[in-house]
C-alpha positions as CSV (number, residue, x, y, z in Angstrom):
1,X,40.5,-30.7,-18.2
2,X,41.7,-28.4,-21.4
3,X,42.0,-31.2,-23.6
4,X,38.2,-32.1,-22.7
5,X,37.4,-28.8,-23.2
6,X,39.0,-28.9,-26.8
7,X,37.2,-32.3,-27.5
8,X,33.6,-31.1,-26.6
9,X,34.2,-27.3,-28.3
10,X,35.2,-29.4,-31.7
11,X,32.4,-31.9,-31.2
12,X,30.2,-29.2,-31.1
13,X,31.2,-27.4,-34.8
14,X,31.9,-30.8,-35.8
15,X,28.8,-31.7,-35.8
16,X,27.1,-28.8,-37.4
17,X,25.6,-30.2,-40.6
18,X,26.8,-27.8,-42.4
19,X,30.7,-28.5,-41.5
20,X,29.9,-31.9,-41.8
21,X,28.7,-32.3,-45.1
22,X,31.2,-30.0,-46.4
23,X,34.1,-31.8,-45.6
24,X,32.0,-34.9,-46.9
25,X,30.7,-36.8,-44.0
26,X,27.8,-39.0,-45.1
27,X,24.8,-37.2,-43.6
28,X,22.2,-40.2,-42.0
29,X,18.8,-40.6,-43.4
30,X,16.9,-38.4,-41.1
31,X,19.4,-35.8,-41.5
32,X,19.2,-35.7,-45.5
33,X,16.5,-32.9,-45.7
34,X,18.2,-30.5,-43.7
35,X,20.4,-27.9,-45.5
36,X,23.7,-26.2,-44.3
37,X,23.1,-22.6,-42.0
38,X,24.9,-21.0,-44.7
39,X,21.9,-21.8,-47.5
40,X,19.3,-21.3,-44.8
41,X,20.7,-17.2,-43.8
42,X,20.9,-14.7,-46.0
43,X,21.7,-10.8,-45.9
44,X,23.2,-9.7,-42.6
45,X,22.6,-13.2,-40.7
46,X,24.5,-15.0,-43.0
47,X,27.4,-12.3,-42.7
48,X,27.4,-12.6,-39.0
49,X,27.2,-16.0,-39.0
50,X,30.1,-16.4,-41.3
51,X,32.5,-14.0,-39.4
52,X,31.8,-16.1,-36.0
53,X,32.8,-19.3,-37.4
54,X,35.8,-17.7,-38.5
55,X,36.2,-15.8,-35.6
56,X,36.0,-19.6,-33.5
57,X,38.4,-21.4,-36.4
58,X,41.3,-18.7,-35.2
59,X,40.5,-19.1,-31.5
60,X,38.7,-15.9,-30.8
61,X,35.4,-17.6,-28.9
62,X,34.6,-14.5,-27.2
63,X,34.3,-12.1,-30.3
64,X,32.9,-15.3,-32.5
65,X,30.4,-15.6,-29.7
66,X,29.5,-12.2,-30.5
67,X,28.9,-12.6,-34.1
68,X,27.0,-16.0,-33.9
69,X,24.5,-14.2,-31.4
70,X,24.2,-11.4,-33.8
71,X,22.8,-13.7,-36.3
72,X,21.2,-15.6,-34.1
73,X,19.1,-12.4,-32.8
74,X,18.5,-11.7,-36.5
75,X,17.2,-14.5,-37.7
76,X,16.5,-16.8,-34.6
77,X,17.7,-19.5,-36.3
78,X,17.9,-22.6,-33.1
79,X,20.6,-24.4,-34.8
80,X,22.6,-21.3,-34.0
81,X,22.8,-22.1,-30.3
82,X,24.7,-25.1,-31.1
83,X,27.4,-23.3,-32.4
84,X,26.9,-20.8,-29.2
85,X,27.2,-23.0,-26.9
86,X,30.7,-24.3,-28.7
87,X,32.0,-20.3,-28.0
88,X,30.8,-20.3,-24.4
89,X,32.3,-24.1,-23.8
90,X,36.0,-22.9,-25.3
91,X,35.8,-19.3,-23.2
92,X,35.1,-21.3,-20.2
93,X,31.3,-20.4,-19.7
94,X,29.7,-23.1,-18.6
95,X,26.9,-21.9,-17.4
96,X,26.1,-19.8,-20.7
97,X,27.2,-23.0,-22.4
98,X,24.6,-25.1,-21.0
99,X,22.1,-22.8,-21.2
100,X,22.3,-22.8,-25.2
101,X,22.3,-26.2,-25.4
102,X,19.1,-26.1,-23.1
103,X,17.7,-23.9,-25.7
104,X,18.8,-25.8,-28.6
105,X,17.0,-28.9,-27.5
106,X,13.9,-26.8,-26.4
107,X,13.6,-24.4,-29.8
108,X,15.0,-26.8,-32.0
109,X,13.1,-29.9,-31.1
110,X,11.1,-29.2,-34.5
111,X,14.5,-29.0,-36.6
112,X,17.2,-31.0,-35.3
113,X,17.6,-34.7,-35.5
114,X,17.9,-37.8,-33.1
115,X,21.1,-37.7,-33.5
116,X,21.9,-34.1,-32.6
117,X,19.6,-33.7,-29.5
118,X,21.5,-37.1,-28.5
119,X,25.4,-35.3,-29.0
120,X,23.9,-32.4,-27.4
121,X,22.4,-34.1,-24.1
122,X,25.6,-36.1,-24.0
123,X,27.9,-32.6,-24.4
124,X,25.2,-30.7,-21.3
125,X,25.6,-33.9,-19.3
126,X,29.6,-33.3,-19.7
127,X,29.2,-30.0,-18.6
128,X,27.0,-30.5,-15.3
129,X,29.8,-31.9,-14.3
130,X,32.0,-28.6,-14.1
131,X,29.3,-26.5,-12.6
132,X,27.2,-25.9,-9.1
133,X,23.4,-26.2,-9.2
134,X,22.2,-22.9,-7.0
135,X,18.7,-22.9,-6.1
136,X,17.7,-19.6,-5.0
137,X,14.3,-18.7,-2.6
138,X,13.9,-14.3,-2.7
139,X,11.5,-12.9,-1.0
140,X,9.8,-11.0,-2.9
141,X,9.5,-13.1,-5.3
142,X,8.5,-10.5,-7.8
143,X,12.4,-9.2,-6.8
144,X,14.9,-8.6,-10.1
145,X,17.9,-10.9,-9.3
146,X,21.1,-10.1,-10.7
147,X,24.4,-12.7,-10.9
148,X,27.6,-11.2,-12.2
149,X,25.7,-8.3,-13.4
150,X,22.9,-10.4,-15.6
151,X,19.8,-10.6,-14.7
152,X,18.3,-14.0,-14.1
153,X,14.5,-15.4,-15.1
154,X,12.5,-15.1,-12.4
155,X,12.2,-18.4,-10.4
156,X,14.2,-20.6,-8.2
157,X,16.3,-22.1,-10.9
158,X,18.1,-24.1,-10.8
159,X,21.4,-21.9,-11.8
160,X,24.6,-23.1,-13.0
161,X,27.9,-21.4,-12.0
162,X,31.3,-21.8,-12.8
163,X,33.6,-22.3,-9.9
164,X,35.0,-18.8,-8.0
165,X,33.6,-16.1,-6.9
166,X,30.3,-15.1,-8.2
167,X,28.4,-11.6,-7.1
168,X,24.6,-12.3,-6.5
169,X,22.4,-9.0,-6.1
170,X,18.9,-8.6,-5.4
171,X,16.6,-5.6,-5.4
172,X,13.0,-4.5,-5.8
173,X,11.3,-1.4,-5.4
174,X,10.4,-0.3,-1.6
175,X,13.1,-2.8,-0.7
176,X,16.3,-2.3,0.8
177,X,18.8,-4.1,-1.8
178,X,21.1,-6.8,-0.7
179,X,24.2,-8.2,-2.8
180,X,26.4,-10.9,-1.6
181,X,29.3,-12.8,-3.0
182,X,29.2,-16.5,-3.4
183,X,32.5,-18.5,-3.6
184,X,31.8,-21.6,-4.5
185,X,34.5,-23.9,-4.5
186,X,32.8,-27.7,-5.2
187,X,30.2,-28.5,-7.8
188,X,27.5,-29.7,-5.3
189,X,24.5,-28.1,-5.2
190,X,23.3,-25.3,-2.6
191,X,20.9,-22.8,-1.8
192,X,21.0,-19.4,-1.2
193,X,18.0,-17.7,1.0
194,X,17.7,-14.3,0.3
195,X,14.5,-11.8,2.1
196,X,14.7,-7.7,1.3
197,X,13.9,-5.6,3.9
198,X,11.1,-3.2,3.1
199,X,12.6,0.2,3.4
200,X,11.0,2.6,6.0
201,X,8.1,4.5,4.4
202,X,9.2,8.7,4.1
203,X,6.8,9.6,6.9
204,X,6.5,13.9,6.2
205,X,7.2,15.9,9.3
206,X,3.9,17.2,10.6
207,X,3.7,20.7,9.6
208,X,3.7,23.6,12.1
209,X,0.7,26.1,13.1
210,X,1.6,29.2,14.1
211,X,-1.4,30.3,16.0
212,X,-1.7,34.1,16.1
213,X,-0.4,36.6,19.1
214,X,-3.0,37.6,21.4
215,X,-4.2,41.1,20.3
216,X,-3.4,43.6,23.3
217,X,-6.3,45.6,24.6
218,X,-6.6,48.6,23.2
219,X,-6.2,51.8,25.5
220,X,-9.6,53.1,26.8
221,X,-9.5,56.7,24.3
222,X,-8.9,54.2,21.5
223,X,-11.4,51.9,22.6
224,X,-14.0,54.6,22.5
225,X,-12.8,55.4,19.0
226,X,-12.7,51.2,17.5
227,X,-15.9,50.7,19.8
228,X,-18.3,54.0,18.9
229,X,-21.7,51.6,19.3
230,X,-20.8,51.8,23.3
231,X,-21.4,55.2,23.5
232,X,-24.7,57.4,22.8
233,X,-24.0,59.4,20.3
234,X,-27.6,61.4,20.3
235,X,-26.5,64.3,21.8
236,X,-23.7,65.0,20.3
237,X,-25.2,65.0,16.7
238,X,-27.6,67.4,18.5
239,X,-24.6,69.3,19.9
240,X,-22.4,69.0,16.2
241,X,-25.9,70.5,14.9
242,X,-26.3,73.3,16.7
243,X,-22.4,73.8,15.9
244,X,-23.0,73.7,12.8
245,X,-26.2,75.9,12.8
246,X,-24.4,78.4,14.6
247,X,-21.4,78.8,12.3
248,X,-24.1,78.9,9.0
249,X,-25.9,81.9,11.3
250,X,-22.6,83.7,11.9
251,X,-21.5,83.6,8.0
252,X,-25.3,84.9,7.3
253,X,-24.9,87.6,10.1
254,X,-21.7,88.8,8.6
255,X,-23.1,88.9,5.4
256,X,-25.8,91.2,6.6
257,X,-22.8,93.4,8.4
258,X,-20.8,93.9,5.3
259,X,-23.8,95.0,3.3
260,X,-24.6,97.6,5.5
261,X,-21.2,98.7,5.6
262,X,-21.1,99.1,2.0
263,X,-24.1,101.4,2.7
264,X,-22.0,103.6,4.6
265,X,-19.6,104.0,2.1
266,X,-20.8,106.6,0.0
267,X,-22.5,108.4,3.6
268,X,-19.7,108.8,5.4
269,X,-16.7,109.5,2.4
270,X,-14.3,110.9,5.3
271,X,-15.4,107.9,8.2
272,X,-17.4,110.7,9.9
273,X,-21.1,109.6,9.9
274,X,-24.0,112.4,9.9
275,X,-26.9,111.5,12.4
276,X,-28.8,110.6,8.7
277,X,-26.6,107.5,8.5
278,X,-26.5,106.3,12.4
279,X,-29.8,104.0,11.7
280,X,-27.8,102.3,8.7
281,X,-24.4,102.5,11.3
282,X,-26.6,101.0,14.0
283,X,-27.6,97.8,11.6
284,X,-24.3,97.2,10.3
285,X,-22.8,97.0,14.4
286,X,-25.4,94.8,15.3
287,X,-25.3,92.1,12.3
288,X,-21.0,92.4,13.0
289,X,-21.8,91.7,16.8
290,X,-24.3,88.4,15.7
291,X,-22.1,87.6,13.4
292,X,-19.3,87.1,15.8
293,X,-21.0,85.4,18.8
294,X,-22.8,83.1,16.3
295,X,-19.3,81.6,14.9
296,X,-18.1,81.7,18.6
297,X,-21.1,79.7,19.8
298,X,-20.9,77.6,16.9
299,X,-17.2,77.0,17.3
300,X,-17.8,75.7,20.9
301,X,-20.8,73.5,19.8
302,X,-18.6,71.6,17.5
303,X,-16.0,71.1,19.9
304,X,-18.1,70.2,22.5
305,X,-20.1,67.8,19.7
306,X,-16.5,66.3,19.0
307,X,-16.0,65.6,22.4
308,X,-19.4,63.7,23.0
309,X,-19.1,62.1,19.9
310,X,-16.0,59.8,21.6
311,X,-17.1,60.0,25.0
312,X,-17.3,56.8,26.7
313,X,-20.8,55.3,27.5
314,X,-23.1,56.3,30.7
315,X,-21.2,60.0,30.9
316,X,-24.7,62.4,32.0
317,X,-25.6,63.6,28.9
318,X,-25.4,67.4,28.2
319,X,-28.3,70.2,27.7
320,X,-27.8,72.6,25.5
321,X,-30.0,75.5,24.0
322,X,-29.5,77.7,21.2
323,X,-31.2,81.5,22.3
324,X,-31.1,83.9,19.5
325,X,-32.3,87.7,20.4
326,X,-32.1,90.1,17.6
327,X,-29.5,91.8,19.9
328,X,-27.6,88.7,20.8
329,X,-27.2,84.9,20.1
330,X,-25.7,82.4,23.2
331,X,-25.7,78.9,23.5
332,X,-26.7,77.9,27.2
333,X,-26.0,73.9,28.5
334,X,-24.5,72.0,30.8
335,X,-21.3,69.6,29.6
């Protein structure tokens, strides 16, 4: 098997024109218009290109490898593939290997001769030999398949693998991923089934109500206060009137009883009055007396107003009266 291997690596640089004709092989007719890689690439493809095939001449396929796809990728350049697929034959990459030579045929139908696309159906052949066909069927089908890491065109192949132990994943957004390992151990061809699971959808917990706590009844004084439209309220803005009436009276009255008392003053300079000052004495007692029983009156008829004004509904409503004498001033009712 390694001296096959040898024999199909050399038969693939061998029979690079461009090695060819420089160690003097007669080219064939159809193959007399087609110039050596290393006149067709210039500038960093030529460089690459030049470095891989020395690279493979010391036996380092998997760096030359490297080089020739670097100047493949630069100047995509099919005949490159040929030399590819040599790398990728010698490294043990079949697969890879007969993947190029796929490519070389396909891209280079327009460039290559008979004669090549003949070595190089002969050389894939070889190699189908040392390989399993895998046909794969994913569901999705839309799902990104992976094998040993590289992703894979989408489709059911088929794909070549080496003999051993190969790690196949698949994945796909909404999807559970799967990954298996295939071992495969003949070169027949099989056929791997694989279906995702669609993951279960996030489902966002329902979210919670707090309903409000049922306000407690209020107790029945504050109810009267947070519920004044309940009770009638006429009388006592009559009552918190008549308050207020009697306290404006009683600070008019004792206006009336210091005035007369400053009267006095200059009549009675030792506090004894002579019977010339008792009328003026006389005015200033009475306006003092009115004065006093009007803020007393007054007093209770805002209090009492107070008390109506928050008292619950259907109480009997009060009477009240105001008498003013010019002796006296009492407020008469009923509460």
């Amino acid at each position: 098997m390694r001296i096959a291997s040898k024999l199909i690596a050399v038969a693939l640089f061998a029979s690079d024109p461009t090695l060819a004709s420089e160690k003097g092989a007669k080219p064939a007719a159809s193959e007399k218009a087609q110039r050596p890689l290393a006149e067709l690439l210039t500038g960093p493809a030529l460089d690459a290109y030049l470095k891989g095939r020395d690279l493979f001449d010391a036996g380092d396929v998997i760096t030359g490898h490297a080089k020739l796809s670097e100047a493949y990728e630069l100047s995509k350049n099919p005949r490159l593939l040929w030399n590819m697929a040599a790398c990728s034959k010698s490294s043990r990459n079949y697969a890879r290997a007969i993947d190029e030579l796929s490519r070389f045929l396909e891209d280079g139908r327009e460039v290559i001769t008979a004669d090549q696309a003949k070595r190089a159906e002969e050389v894939r052949t070889t190699l189908y030999s040392l390989v399993s066909a895998a046909t794969l069927q994913v569901t999705p089908a839309s799902a990104t398949v992976l094998l040993d890491g590289e992703p894979l065109a989408r489709g059911t192949g088929p794909y070549y693998l080496e003999l051993g132990k190969h790690e196949l994943r698949v994945e796909q957004e909404g999807y559970k991923a799967e990954t298996r390992t295939l071992d495969v151990k003949q070169t027949k061809p099989f056929t791997v089934e694989v279906a995702l699971r669609a993951e279960a959808p996030l489902v966002a917990p329902a979210p919670i109500v707090l309903a409000p706590a049922p306000e407690p009844a209020p107790h029945a004084a504050l109810q009267r206060v947070l519920a004044p439209a309940e009770a009638d309220r006429t009388w006592a803005y009559v009552t918190l009137g008549v308050g207020a009436a009697g306290v404006a009276a009683g600070s008019a009255f004792g206006l009336l009883a210091v005035g007369k008392k400053n009267d006095l003053e200059p009549l009675c300079p030792s506090g004894v009055c002579p019977a010339s000052a008792q009328a003026t004495l006389d005015a200033a007692n009475r306006w003092a007396t009115l004065s006093t029983a009007s803020w007393v009156v007054g007093g209770l008829a805002l209090a009492g107003g107070a008390y109506l004004y928050f008292a619950p509904a259907g109480e009997r409503a009060p009477t009240t009266a105001l008498r003013v004498t010019p002796a006296t001033v009492s407020l008469e009712g009923s509460f």
